[in-house]
N, C-alpha and C positions, 0 to 999 in steps of 0.2 A: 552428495556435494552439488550445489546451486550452480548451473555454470557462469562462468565469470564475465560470457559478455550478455545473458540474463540477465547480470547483478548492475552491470556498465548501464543496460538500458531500465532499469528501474532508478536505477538515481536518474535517468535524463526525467523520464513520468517526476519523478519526484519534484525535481528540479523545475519544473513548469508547471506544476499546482501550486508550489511557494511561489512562484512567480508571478502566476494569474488569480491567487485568489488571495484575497486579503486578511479574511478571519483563517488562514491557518496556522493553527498555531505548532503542529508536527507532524510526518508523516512517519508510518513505521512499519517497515514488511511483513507482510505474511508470509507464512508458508504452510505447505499441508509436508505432507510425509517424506522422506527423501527418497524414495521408489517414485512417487507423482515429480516432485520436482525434476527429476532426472528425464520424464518426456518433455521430448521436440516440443507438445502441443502444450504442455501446459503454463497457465497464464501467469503471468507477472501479478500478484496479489497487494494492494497499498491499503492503510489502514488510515485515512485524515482524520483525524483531529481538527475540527473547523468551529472556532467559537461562532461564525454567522451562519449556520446548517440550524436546521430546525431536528427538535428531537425524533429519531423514526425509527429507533433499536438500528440493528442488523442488517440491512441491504444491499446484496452485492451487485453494484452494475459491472456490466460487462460490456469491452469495448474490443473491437475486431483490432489485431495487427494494421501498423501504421509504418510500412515499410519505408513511403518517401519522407516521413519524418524521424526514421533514424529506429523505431519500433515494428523490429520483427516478430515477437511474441502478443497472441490475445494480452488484454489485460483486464483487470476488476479492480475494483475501486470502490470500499464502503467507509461510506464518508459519515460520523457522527459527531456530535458534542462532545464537551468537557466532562459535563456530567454524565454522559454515558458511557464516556470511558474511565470513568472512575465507576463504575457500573459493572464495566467490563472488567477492571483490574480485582473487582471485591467479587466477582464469579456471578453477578446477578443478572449477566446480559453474558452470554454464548455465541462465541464464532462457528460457523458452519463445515463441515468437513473435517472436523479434527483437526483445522485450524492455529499454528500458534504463529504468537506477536510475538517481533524481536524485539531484544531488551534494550535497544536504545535508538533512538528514532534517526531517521536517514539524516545528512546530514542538507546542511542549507545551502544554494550556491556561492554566498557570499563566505561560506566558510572555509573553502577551497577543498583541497585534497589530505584525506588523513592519511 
């Protein structure tokens, strides 16, 4: 089980790359196995979809906990194309760590609360 204020602060991440970046077009969580998600340390994981990224496969950056802005947890952040995540959905392009995307992508600010 993801803990819920995890989940609170990956919508805020989320919520502020729709915000700041223009080509994106969805973001969609990751996760690795539910033994890693259950540790203190482990990161907050966002999958972009950015039609103005250049194509690079796979690259996970990694960003230190941002406590005064509301993110207690590291986070990562592997930002790709359209076309490489159609890549990824047809299995030709591989997440790292046994990795999987959730099946429907975070939601938008302007979309409020479901």
């Amino acid at each position: 089980m993801i803990n819920r204020n995890k989940d609170h602060q990956a919508q805020l991440l989320a919520d502020w790359y729709y915000q700041v970046e223009d080509g994106v077009m969805n973001i969609f969580r990751l996760t690795g196995s539910a033994e890693a998600e259950m540790l203190a340390d482990e990161p907050i994981k966002l999958l972009e979809v950015n039609r103005d990224t250049i194509p690079t496969g796979i690259m996970p950056l990694y960003f230190d906990p941002a406590p005064a802005s509301g993110i207690d947890y590291p986070a990562i952040v592997v930002q790709i194309t359209p076309e490489e995540y159609e890549k990824l959905q047809a299995r030709e392009l591989a997440l790292p760590n046994g990795w999987s995307i959730s099946d429907e992508p975070m939601r938008r600010p302007d979309e409020g609360s479901v």
